[in-house]
N, C-alpha and C positions, 0 to 999 in steps of 0.2 A: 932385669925384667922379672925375672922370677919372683926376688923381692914383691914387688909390685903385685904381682897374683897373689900370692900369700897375704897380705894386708888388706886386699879388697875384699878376698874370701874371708878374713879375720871378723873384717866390719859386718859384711851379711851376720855372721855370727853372731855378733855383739848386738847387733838392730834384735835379731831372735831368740837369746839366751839373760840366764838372770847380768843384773848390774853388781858391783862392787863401790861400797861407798871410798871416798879417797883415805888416802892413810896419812899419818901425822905422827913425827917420831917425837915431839914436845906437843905432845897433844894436852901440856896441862897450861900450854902458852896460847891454847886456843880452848877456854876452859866453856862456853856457852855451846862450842859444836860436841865438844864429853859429853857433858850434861846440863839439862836448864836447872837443875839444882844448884848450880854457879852462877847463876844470873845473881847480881849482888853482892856475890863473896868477896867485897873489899869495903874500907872504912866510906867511902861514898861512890865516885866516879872511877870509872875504869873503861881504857880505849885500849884495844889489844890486835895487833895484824900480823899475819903467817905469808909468806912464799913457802913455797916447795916446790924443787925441778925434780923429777922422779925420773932417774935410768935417762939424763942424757943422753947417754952412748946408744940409746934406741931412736930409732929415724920417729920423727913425732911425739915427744915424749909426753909424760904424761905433767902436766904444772897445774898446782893449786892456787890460789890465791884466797884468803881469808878478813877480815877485816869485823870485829863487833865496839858497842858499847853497851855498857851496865850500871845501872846504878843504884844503891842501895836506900831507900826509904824507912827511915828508924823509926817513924812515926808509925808505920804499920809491919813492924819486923818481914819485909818486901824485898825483891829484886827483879828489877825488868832490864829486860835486856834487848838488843836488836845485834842480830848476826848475819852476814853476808857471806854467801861463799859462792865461787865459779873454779871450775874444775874442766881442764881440758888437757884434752888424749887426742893423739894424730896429727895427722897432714890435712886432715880434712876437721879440724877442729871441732873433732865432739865434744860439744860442750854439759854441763851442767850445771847450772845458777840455782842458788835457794836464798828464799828471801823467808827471815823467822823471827819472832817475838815468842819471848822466852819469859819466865815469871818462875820464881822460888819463895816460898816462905819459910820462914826460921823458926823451930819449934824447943827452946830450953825444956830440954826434959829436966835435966840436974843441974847442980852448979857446974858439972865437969861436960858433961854430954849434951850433945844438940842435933836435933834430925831435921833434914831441910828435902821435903817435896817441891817436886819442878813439873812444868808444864811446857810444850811448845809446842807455836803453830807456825806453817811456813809455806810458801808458794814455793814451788820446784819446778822448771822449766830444763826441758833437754831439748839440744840444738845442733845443726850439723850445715858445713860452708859448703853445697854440696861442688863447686865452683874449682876448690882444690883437690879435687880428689879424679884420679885414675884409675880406667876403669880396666878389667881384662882381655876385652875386646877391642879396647885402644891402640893396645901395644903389642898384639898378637897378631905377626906377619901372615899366620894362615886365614885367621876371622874364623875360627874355628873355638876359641872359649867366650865359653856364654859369659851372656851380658850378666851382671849383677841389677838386680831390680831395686832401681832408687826407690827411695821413700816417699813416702803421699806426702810426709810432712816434712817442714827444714825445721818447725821448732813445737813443743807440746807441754803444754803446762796439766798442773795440776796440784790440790793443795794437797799436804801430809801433816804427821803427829809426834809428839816423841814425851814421855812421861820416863821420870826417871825418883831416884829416893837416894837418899844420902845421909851417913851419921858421922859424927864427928867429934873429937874431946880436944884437947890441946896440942896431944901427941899424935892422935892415930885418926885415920880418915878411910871409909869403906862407902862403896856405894855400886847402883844396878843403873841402866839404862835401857830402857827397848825403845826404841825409833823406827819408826818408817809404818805406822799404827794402821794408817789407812790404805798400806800397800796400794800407791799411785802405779797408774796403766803409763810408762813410759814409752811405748812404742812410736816409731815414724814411721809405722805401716798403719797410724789406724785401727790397729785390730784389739785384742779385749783378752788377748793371751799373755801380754809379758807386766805382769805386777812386780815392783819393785820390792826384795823381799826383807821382811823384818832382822835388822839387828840390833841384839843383845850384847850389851857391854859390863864386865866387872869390872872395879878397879876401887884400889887402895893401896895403900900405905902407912909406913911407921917412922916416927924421929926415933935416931937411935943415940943421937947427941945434941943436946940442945944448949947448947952457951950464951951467955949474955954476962952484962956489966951491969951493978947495979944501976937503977933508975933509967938505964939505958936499953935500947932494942935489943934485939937478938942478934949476935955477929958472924954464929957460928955453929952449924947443925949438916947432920949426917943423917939422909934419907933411904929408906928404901920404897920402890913400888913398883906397881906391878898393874897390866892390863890385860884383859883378857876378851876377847871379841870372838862373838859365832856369825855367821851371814848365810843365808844360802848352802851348807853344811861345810863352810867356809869356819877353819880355825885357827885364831893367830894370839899367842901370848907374847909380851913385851915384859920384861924383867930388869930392872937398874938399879943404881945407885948416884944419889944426889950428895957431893959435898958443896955445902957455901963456906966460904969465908971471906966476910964483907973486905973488897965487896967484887969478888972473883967466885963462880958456880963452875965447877966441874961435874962431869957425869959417861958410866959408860950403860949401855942397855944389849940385852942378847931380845934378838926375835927368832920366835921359835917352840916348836913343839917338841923335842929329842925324847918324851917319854911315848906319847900318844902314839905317832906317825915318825916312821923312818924318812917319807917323801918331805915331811913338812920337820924333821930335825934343826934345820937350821938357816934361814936366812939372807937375815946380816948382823955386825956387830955393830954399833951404833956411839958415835962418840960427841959429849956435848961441849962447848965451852960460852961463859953467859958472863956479862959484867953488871951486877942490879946496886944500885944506891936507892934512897928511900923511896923516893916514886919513879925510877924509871930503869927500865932492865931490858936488855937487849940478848939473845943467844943464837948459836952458831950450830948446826947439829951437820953431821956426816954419816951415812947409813956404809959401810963397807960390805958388799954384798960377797956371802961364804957360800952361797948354793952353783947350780951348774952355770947360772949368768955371771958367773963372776969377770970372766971379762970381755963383756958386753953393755954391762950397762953401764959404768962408769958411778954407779954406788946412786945416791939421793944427797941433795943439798936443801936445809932450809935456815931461813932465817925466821925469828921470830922478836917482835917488838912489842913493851906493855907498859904504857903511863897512867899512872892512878894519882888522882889528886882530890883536896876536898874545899869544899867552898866555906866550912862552918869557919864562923872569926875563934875559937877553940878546937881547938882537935878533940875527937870522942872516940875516944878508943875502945871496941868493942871487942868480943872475944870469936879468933879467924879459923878457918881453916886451915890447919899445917901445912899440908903439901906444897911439894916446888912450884913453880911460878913456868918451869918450860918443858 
C-alpha cells in the first residue's frame, strides 16, 4: 500500500515537473533520433527498430520502442527520413508518441572531410490509461489521503524541432544536436507552465584500427566514442569501445560523470554483443546498473535491428560515415 502512495504521489509530480527524453544505450542503432544529420547516412535504403525494457525490476517500467526509415537521394546530395517512437513509464502507461521527418544534406568540403546539416520536424503526443491506475484515497482504510487531482487531459499533442551539424572524414566523426526547439506545453492539466526542456547532445568518435583486404570491405576495426547529453540541468556522458570483426561486434560503455558530480559518478556499465553481415545487423546490449539501484532494477535490456539495402542494378559506393552501427 505504501508502494502505491508513493507512485501516485510520484505521478502528480511528473504531470507538474520538467520531462526526460528516453535513453538508448546503442543509440547510434537508432541513428535519426541522435541526429537528422543521419537521415541518409547509408549507400540508399535503410530501416532500423530499437526495444528497450528499462529497470524491469521496477513495478511499471519504463519500455521504448523505436522504429525509422532513410533514404539517401545522390541526385541531390539528400537524406530523408521518417522516425517513430512511443515510450511508456508505469502502470498507468504514460505514454509518449513522436511522429518526425528528418532531412540532411551532404556538404564535401575536401576530398577527406564532409559536413552534413540536419533538420527535423515532428508531432509529439503524451498520453496516460487513466483506467489503471490507483489512486491514494482508494486504498486508504481511514479516507483520510487526499485525492490526486486527475488530469483535464488523457492525451495532448503538439508539434516540436530538432537541428543538429555534423562532420566527418573516413576516420573520425564529431557532431552537436539541440532538439526540443519549440519547447512543446506537454501538460494533462491544460495549463501553460510545463514546456518540454531543450536538449543538447555531443557526440563523436575515432577508428583506432581500420583493417580490410584488398578490393574487399572492411572486416575489421577498433572504435572509440563517446556521448555526451545536457536536459533540464540533467548530465549524462556515455564513453565506449567498439571492436568488429566480420562478422561479430563487441562493445563495453561506462555512464557516468565521476569527474563533475560525486552523485552522478557512476551509473551503469554497459555491455554490447552484435552479429552485422553486409546489409543486416542485429545487437544485444545489457546496462548493469553500479549506483544505489543496483539491485532493484534488474539493469536495462535492448535489442536493436538495421537492414540497409539498395535498389541501383550497380552498387555506388559513396564515401560513409565511420561510426558503429549500435
Amino acid at each position: 500500500m505504501k508502494r502505491l502512495i508513493i507512485i501516485s504521489s510520484l505521478l502528480y509530480f511528473y504531470f507538474s515537473s520538467s520531462a526526460q527524453d528516453p535513453q538508448l544505450t546503442q543509440f547510434y542503432s537508432a541513428p535519426l533520433y541522435l541526429a537528422p544529420s543521419f537521415a541518409g547516412a547509408t549507400q540508399q535504403h535503410r530501416l532500423a527498430s530499437t526495444y528497450r525494457n528499462q529497470w524491469p525490476g521496477v513495478p511499471g517500467a519504463f519500455v521504448t520502442y523505436m522504429f525509422s526509415y532513410d533514404h539517401y537521394f545522390s541526385n541531390f546530395n539528400s537524406g530523408l527520413g521518417l522516425l517513430i517512437m512511443r515510450d511508456e513509464a508505469g502502470s498507468g502507461d504514460l505514454s509518449t508518441t513522436d511522429i518526425g521527418i528528418h532531412y540532411s544534406y551532404d556538404i564535401q568540403l575536401t576530398d577527406l572531410w564532409h559536413l552534413r546539416p540536419g533538420l527535423a520536424f515532428k508531432f509529439t503526443q503524451r498520453g496516460i490509461n487513466f483506467s489503471k491506475l490507483i489512486w491514494g484515497d482508494q486504498i486508504s482504510p481511514s479516507g483520510l489521503t487526499p485525492t490526486i487531482q486527475v488530469p483535464s487531459l488523457q492525451r495532448k499533442g503538439a508539434i516540436d524541432a530538432a537541428v543538429s551539424l555534423m562532420v566527418y572524414s573516413n576516420r573520425m566523426w564529431a557532431g552537436a544536436t539541440v532538439d526540443h526547439l519549440f519547447r512543446p506545453n506537454y501538460s494533462l492539466y491544460d495549463d501553460d507552465v510545463s514546456a518540454w526542456p531543450m536538449k543538447i547532445s555531443v557526440f563523436g568518435g575515432y577508428q583506432v584500427i581500420r583493417k580490410g583486404r584488398l578490393l574487399k570491405p572492411i572486416d575489421e576495426t577498433l572504435s572509440l566514442a563517446g556521448l555526451f547529453k545536457y536536459q533540464d540541468h540533467i548530465m549524462q556522458l556515455d564513453v565506449g569501445v567498439y571492436w568488429y570483426k566480420n562478422p561479430l561486434v563487441f562493445g563495453v560503455w561506462y555512464r557516468g560523470l565521476p569527474v563533475i558530480s560525486n552523485e552522478l559518478r557512476g551509473d551503469a556499465i554497459c555491455f554490447l554483443v552484435g552479429y552485422k553481415v553486409e546489409q543486416f545487423s542485429i545487437g544485444y546490449s545489457y546496462d548493469f546498473t553500479i549506483n544505489k539501484l543496483l539491485t532493484s532494477t534488474w539493469g536495462s535490456h535492448e535489442i536493436a535491428l538495421i537492414y540497409e539495402f539498395t535498389t541501383y542494378r550497380k552498387k555506388k559506393k559513396r564515401h560513409m560515415i565511420p561510426c558503429p552501427e549500435f
